[in-house]
Residue frames as a rotation matrix with the C-alpha (Angstrom) as fourth column:
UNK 1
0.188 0.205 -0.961 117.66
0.200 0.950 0.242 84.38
0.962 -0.237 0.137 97.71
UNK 2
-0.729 -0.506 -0.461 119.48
0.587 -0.116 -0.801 85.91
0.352 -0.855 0.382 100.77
UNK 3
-0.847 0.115 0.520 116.54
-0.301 -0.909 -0.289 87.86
0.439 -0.401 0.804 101.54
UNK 4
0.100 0.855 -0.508 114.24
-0.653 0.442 0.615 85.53
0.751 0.270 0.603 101.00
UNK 5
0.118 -0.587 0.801 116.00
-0.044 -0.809 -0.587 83.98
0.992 0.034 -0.121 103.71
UNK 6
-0.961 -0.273 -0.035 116.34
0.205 -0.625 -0.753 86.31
0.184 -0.731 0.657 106.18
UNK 7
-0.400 0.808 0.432 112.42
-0.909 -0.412 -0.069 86.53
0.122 -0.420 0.899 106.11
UNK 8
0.337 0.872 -0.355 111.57
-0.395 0.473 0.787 83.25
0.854 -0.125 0.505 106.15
UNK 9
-0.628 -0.490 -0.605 114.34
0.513 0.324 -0.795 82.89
0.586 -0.809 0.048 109.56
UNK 10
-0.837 0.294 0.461 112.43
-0.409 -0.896 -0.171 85.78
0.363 -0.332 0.871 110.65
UNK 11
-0.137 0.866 0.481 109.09
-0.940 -0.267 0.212 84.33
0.312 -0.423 0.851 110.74
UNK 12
0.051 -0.208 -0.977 110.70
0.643 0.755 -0.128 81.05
0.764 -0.621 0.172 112.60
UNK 13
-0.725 -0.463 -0.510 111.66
0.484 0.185 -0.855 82.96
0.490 -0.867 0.090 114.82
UNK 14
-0.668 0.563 0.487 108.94
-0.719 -0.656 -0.229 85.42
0.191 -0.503 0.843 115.51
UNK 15
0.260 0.824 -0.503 107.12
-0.699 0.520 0.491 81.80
0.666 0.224 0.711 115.82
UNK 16
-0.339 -0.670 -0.661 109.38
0.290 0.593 -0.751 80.81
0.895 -0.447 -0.007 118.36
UNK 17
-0.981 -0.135 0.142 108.10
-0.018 -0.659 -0.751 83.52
0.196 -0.739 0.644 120.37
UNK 18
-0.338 0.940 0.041 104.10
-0.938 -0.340 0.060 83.74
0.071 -0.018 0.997 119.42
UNK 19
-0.491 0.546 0.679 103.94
0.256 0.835 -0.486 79.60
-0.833 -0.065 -0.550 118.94
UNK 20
0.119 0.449 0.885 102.51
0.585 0.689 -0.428 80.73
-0.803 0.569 -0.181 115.53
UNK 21
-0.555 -0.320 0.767 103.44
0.697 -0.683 0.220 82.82
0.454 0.657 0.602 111.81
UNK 22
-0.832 0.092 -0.547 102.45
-0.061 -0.995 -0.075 86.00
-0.552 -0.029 0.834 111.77
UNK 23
0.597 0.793 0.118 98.95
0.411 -0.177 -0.894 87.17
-0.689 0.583 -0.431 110.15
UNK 24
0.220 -0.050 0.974 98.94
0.869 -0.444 -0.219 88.86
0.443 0.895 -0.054 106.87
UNK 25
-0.491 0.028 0.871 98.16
-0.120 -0.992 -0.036 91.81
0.863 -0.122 0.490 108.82
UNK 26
-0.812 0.352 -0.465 96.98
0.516 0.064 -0.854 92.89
-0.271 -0.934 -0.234 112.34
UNK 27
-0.224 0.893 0.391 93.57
0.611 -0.184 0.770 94.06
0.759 0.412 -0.504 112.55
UNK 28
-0.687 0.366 0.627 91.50
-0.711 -0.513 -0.480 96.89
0.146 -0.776 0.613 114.27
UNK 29
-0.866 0.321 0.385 88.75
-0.158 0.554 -0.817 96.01
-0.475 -0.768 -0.429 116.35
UNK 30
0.332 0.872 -0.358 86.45
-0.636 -0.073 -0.768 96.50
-0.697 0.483 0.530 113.67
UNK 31
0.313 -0.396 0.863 88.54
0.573 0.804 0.161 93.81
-0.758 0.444 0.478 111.68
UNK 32
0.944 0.067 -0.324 90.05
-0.188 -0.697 -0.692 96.43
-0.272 0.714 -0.646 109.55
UNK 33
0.806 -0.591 -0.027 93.50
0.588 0.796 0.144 95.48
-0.063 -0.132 0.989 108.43
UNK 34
0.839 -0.238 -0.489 95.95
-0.031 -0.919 0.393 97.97
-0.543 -0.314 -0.779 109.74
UNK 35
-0.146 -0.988 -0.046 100.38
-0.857 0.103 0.505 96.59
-0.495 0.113 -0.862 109.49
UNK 36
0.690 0.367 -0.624 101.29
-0.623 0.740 -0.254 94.51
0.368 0.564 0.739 107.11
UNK 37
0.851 -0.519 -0.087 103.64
0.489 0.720 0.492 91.08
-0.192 -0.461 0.866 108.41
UNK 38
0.468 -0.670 0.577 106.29
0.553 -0.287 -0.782 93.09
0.689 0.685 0.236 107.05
UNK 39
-0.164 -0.501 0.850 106.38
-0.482 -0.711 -0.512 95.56
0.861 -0.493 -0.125 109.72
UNK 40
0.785 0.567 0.251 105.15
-0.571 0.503 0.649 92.76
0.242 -0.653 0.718 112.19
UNK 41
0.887 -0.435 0.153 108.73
0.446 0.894 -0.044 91.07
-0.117 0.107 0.987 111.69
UNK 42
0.683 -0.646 0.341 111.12
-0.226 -0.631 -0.742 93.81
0.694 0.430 -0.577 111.69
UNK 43
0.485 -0.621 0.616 112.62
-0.839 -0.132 0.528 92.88
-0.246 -0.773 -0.585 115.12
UNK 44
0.627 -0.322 0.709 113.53
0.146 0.943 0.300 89.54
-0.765 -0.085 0.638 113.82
UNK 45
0.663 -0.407 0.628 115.18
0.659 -0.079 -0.748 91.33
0.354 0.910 0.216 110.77
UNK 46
-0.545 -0.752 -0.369 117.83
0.826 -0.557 -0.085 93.48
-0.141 -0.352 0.925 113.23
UNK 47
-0.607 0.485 0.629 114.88
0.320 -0.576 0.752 95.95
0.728 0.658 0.194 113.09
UNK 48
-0.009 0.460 -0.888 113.62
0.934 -0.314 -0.173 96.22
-0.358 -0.830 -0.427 117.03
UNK 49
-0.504 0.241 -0.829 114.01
0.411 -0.777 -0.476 100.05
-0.759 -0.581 0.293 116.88
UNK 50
-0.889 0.425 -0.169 112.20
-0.407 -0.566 0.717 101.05
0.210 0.706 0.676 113.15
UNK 51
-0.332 0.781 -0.529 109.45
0.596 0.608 0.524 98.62
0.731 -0.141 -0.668 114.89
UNK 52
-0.172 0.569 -0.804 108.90
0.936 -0.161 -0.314 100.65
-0.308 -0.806 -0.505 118.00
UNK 53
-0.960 0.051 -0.275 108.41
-0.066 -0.997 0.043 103.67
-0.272 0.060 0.960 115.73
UNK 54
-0.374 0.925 -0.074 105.11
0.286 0.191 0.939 102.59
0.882 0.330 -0.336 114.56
UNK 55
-0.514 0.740 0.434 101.56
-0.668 -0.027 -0.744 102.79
-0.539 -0.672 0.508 116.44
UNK 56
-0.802 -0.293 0.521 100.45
-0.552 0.696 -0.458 99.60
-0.228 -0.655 -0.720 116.12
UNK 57
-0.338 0.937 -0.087 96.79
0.788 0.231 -0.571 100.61
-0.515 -0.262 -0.816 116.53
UNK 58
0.234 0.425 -0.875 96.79
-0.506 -0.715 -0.482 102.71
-0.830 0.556 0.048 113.47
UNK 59
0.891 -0.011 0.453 96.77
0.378 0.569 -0.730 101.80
-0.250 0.822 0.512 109.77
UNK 60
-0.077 -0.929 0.361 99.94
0.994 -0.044 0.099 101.47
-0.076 0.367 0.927 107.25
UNK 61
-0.224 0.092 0.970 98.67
0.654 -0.724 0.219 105.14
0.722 0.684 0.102 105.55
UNK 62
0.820 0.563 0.105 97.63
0.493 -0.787 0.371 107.01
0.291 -0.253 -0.923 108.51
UNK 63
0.898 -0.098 0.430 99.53
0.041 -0.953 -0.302 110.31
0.439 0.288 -0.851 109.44
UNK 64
0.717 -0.511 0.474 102.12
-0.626 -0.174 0.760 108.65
-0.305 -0.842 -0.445 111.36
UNK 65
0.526 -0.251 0.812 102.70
0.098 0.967 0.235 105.63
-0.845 -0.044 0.534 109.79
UNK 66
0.886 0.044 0.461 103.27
0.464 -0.075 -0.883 107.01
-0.004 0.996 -0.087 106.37
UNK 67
0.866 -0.498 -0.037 105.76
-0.435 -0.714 -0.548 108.46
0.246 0.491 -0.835 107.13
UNK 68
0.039 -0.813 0.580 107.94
-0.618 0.437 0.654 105.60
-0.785 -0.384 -0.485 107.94
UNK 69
0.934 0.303 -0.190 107.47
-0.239 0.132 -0.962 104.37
-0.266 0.944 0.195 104.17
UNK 70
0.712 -0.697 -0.092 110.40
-0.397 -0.290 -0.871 105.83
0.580 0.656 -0.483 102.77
UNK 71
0.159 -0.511 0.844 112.33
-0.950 0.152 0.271 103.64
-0.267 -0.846 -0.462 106.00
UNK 72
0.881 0.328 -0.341 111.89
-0.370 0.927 -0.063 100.49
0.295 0.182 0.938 103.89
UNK 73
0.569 -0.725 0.387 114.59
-0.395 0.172 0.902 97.94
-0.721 -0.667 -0.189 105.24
UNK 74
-0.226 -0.506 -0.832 117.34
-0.974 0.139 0.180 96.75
0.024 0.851 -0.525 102.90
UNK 75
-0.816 0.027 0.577 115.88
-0.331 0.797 -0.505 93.28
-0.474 -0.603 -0.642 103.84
UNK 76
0.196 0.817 0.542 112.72
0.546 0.368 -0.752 93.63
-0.814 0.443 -0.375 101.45
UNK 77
0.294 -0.176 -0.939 114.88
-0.814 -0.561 -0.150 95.45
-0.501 0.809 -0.309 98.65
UNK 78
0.771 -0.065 0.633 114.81
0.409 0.813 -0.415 93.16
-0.488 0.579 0.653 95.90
UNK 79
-0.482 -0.875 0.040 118.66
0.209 -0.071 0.975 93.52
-0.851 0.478 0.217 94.18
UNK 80
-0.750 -0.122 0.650 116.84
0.653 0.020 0.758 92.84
-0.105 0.992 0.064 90.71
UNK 81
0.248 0.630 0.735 113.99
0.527 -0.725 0.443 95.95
0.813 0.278 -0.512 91.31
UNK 82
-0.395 -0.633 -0.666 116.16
0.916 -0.325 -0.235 98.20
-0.068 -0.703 0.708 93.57
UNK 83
-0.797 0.277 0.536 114.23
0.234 -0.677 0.698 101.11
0.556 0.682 0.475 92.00
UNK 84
0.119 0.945 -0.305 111.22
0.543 0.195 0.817 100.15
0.831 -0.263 -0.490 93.79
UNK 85
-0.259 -0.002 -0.966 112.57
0.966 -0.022 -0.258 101.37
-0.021 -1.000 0.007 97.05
UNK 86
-0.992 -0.099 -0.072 112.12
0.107 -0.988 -0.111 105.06
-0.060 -0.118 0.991 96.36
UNK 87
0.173 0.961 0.215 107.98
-0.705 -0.031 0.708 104.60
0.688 -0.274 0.672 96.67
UNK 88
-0.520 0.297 0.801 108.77
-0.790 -0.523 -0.320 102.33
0.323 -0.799 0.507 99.18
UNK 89
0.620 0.773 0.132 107.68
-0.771 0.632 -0.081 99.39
-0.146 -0.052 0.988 97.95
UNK 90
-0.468 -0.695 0.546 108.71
-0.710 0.663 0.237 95.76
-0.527 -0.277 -0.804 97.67
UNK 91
0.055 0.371 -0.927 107.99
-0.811 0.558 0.175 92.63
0.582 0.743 0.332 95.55
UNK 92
-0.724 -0.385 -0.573 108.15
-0.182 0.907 -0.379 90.40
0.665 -0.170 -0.727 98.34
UNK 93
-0.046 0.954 0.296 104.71
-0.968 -0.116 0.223 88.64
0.247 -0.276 0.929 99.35
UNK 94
-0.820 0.249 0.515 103.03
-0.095 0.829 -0.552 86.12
-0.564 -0.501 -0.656 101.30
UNK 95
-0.685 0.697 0.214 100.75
0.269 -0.032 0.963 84.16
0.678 0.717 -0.165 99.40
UNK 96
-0.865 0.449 0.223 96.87
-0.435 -0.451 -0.779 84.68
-0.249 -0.771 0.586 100.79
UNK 97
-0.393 0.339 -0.855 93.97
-0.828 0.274 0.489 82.62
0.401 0.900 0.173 100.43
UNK 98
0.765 0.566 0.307 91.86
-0.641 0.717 0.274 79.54
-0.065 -0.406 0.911 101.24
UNK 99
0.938 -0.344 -0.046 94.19
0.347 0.933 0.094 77.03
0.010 -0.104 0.995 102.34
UNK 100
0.312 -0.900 0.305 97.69
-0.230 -0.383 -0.895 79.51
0.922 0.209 -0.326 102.22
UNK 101
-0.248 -0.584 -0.773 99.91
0.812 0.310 -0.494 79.92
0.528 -0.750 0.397 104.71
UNK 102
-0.958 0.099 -0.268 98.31
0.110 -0.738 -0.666 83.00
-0.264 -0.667 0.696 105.35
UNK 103
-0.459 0.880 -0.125 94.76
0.351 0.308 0.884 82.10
0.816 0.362 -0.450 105.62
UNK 104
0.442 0.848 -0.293 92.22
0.694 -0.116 0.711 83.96
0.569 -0.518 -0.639 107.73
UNK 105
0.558 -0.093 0.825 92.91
-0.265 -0.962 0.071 86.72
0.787 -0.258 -0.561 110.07
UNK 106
0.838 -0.457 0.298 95.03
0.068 0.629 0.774 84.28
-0.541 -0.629 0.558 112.89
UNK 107
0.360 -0.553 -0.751 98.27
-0.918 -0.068 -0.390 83.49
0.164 0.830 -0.533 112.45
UNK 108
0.784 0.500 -0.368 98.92
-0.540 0.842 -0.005 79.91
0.307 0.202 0.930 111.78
UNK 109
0.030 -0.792 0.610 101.20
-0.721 0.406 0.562 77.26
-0.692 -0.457 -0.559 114.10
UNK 110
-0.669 -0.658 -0.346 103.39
-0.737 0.529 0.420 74.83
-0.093 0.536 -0.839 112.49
UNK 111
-0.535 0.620 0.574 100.25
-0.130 0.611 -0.781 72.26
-0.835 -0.492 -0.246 113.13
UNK 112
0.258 0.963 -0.072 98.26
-0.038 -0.065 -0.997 73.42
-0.965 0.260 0.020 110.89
UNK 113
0.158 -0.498 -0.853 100.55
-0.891 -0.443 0.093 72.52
-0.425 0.745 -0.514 107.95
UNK 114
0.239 0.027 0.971 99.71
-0.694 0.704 0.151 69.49
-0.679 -0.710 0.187 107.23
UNK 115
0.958 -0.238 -0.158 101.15
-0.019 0.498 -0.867 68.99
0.285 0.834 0.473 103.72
UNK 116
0.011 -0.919 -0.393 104.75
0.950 -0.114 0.291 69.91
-0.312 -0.377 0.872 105.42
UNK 117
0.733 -0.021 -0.680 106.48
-0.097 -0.993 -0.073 72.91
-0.673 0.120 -0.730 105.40
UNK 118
-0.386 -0.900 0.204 108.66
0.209 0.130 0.969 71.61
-0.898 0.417 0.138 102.88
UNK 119
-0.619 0.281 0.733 105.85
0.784 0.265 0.561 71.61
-0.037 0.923 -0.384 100.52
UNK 120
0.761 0.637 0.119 104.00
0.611 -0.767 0.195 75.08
0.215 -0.075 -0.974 101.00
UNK 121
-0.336 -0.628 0.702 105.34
0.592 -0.720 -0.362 78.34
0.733 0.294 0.614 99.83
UNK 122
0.222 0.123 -0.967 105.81
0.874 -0.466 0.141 80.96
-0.433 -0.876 -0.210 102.55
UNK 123
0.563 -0.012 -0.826 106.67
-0.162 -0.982 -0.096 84.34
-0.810 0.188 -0.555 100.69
UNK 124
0.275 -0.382 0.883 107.77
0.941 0.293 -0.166 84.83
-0.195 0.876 0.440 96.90
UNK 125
-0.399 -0.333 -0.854 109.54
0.094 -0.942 0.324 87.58
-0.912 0.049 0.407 95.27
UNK 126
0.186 0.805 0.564 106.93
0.571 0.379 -0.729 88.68
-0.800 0.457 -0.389 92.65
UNK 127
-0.297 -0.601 0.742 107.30
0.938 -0.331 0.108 90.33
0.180 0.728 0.662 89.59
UNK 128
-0.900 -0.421 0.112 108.08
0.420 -0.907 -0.035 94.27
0.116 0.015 0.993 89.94
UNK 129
-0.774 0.552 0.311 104.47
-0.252 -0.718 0.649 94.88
0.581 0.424 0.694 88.63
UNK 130
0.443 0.535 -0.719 103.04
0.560 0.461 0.688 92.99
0.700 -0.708 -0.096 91.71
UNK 131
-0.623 -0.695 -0.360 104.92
0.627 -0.168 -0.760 95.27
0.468 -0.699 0.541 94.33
UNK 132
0.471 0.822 -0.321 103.55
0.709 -0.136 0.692 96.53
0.526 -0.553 -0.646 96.93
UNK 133
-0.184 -0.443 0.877 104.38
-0.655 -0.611 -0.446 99.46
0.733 -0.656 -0.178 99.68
UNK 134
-0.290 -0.724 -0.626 106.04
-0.297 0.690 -0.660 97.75
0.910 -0.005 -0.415 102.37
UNK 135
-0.959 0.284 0.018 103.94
-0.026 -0.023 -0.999 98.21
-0.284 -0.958 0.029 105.33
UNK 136
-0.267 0.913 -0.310 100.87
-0.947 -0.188 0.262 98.08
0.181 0.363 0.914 103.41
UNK 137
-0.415 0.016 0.909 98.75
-0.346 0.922 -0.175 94.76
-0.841 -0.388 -0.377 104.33
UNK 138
0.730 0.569 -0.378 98.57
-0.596 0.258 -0.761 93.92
-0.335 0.781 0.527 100.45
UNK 139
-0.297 -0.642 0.706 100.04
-0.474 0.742 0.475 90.68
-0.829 -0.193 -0.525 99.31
UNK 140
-0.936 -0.125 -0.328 100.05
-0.343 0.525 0.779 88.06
0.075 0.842 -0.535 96.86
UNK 141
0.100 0.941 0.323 96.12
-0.853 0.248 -0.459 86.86
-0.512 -0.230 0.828 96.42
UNK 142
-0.858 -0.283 0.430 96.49
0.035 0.801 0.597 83.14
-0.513 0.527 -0.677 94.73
UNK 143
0.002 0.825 -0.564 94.66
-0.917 -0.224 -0.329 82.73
-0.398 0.518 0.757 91.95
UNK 144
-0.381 -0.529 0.759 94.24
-0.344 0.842 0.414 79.29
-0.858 -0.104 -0.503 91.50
UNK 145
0.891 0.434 -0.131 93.18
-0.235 0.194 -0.952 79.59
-0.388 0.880 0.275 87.90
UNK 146
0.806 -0.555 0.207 95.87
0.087 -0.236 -0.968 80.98
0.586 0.798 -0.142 87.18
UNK 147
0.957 -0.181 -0.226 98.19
0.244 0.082 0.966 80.37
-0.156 -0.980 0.123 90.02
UNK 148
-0.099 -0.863 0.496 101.43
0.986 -0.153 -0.069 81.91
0.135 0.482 0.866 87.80
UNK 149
0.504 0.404 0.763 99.53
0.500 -0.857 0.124 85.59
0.705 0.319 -0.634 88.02
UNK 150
0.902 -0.189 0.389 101.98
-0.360 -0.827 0.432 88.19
0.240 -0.529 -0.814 89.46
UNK 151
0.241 -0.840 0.487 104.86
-0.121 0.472 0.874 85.65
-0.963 -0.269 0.012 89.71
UNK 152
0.612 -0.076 0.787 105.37
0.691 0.536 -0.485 84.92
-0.385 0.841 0.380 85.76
UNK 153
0.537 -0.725 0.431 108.62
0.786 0.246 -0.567 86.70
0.305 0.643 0.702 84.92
UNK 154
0.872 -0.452 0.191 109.91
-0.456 -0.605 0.653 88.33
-0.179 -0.656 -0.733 88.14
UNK 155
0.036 -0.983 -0.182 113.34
-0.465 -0.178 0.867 86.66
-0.885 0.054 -0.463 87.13
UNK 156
-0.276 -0.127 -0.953 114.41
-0.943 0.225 0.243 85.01
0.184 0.966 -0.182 83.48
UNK 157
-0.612 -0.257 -0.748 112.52
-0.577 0.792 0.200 82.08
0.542 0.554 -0.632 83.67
UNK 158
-0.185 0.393 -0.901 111.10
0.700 0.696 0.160 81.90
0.690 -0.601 -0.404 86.99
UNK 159
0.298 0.177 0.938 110.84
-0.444 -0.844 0.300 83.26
0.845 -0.506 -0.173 90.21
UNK 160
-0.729 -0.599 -0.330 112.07
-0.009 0.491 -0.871 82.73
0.684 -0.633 -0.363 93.69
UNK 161
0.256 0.960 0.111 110.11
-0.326 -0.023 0.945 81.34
0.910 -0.278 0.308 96.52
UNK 162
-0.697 -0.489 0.525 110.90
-0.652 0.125 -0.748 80.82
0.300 -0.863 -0.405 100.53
UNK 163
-0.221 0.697 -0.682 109.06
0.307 0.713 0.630 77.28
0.926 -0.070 -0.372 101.70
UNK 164
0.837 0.218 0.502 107.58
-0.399 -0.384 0.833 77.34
0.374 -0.897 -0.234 105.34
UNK 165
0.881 -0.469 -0.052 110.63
0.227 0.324 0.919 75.19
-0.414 -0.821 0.392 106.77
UNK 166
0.532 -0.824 -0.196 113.17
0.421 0.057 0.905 77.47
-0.734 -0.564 0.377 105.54
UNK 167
-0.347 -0.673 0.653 114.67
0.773 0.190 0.606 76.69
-0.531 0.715 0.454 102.36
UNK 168
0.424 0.445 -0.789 114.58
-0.274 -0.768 -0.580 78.98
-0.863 0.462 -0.203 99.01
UNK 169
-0.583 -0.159 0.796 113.96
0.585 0.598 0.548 77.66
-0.564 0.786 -0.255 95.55
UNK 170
-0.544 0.354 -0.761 113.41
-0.790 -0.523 0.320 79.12
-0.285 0.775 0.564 91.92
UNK 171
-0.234 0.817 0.527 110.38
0.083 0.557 -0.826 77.97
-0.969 -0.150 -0.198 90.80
UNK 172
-0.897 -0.398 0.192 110.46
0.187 0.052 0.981 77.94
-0.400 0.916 0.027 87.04
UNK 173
-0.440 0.834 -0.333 107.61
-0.803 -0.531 -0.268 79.88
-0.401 0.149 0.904 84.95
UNK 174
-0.225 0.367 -0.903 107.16
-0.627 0.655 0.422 76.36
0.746 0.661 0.083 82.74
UNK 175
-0.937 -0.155 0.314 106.27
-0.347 0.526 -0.777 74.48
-0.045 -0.837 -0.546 86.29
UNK 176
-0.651 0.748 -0.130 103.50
0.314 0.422 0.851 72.19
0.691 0.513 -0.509 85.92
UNK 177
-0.253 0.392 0.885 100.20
-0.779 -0.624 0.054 74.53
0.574 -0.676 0.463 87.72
UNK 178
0.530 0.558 -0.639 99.25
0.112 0.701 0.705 71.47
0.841 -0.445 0.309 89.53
UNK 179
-0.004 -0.798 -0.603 102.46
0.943 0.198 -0.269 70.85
0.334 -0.570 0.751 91.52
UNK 180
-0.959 -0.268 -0.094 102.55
0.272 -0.769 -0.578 74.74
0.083 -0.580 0.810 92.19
UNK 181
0.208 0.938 0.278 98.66
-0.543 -0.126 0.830 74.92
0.813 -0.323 0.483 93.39
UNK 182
0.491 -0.306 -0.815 100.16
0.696 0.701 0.156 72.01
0.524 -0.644 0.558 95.67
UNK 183
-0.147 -0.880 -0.451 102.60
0.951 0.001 -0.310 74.43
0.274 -0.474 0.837 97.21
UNK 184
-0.664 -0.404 0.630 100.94
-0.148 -0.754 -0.640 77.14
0.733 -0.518 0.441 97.67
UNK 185
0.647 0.738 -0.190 98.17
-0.332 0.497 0.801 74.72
0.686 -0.455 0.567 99.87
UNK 186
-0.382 -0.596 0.706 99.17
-0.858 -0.056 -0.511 74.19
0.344 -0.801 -0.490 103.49
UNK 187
-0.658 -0.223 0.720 96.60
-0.561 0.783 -0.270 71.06
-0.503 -0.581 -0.640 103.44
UNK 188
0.131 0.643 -0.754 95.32
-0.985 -0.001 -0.172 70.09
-0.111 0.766 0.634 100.51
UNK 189
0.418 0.396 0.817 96.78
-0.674 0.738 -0.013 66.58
-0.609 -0.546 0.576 100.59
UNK 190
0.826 -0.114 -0.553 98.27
-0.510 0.270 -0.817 66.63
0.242 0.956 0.165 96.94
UNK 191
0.436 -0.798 0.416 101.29
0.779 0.566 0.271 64.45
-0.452 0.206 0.868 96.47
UNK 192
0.836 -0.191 -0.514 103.91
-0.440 -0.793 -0.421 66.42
-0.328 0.578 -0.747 94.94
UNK 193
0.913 -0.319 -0.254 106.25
-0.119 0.389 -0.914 64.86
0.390 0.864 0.317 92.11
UNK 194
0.444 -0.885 -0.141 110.07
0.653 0.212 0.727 63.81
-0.614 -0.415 0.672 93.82
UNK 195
-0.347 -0.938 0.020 112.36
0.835 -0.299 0.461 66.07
-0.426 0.176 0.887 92.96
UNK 196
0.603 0.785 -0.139 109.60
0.757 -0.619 -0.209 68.91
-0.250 0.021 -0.968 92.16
């Protein structure tokens, strides 16, 4: 929960500064998608100087970057899949998607949230077998069939989730999919049950 957090203070604050979240990922000029938000948010995580080791204007994998992998911060080590860090990777994602919080290639101001940020998930810790490398720009893709996929038993029962205005709440695997399609929409419009 304490990481969960520490990134979603993070991307308040790096929104204090830009006036909107982070993207998923910066892009080249050909719209390729180089850094993922991960490494886009390190200064807000007591991280200013593993940020100015990057280049920016290269991808996660290229001959420089890669090798700041194995630098993951203790800040995206999940306690319950510590293991993970030795590749580097991390189980903590922003969803992505039509209507997410991290929709399109922009990153989105507090406007544009017009269910609240109380009601729309900003970044979940997913289960183990959803992890990603930590600078990679690969994230959670909602699947709004199946809008449990990659999040169904990352902890006994549930899983944890950071809203946009802050907070962090386990989100139980038996949650009705309606109410959590509702949350991971930034303006879909749904009501969402009191006490959710």
């Amino acid at each position: 929960m304490n990481n969960l957090k520490q990134i979603g203070l993070a991307m308040h604050n790096y929104e204090g500064a830009y006036t909107v979240f982070p993207p998923a990922a910066n892009l080249d000029k050909k719209g390729k998608q180089l850094l993922s938000w991960r490494v886009h948010i390190l200064p807000y995580v007591d991280q200013a100087a593993l940020y100015q080791q990057f280049h920016l204007d290269e991808p996660w994998d290229s001959e420089h970057n890669k090798e700041l992998v194995q630098k993951i911060p203790p800040v995206y080590i999940s306690p319950s899949h510590a293991d993970l860090a030795k590749d580097g990777k991390t189980a903590y994602l922003v969803p992505t998607g039509k209507s997410t919080a991290f929709d399109g290639k922009e990153g989105l101001a507090i406007r544009d949230f017009t269910d609240g940020l109380s009601n729309t998930i900003l970044a979940v810790e997913a289960h183990r077998d959803s992890a990603v490398i930590w600078t990679k720009p690969d994230d959670l893709a909602v699947d709004f069939k199946n809008p449990l996929k990659g999040l169904k038993g990352a902890h006994t029962g549930g899983f944890f989730a950071a809203l946009c205005d802050g907070s962090v709440r386990f989100i139980s695997d038996n949650i009705d999919l309606a109410t959590l399609k509702a949350l991971f929409t930034r303006n879909g419009g749904e009501a969402l049950p009191v006490g959710r």
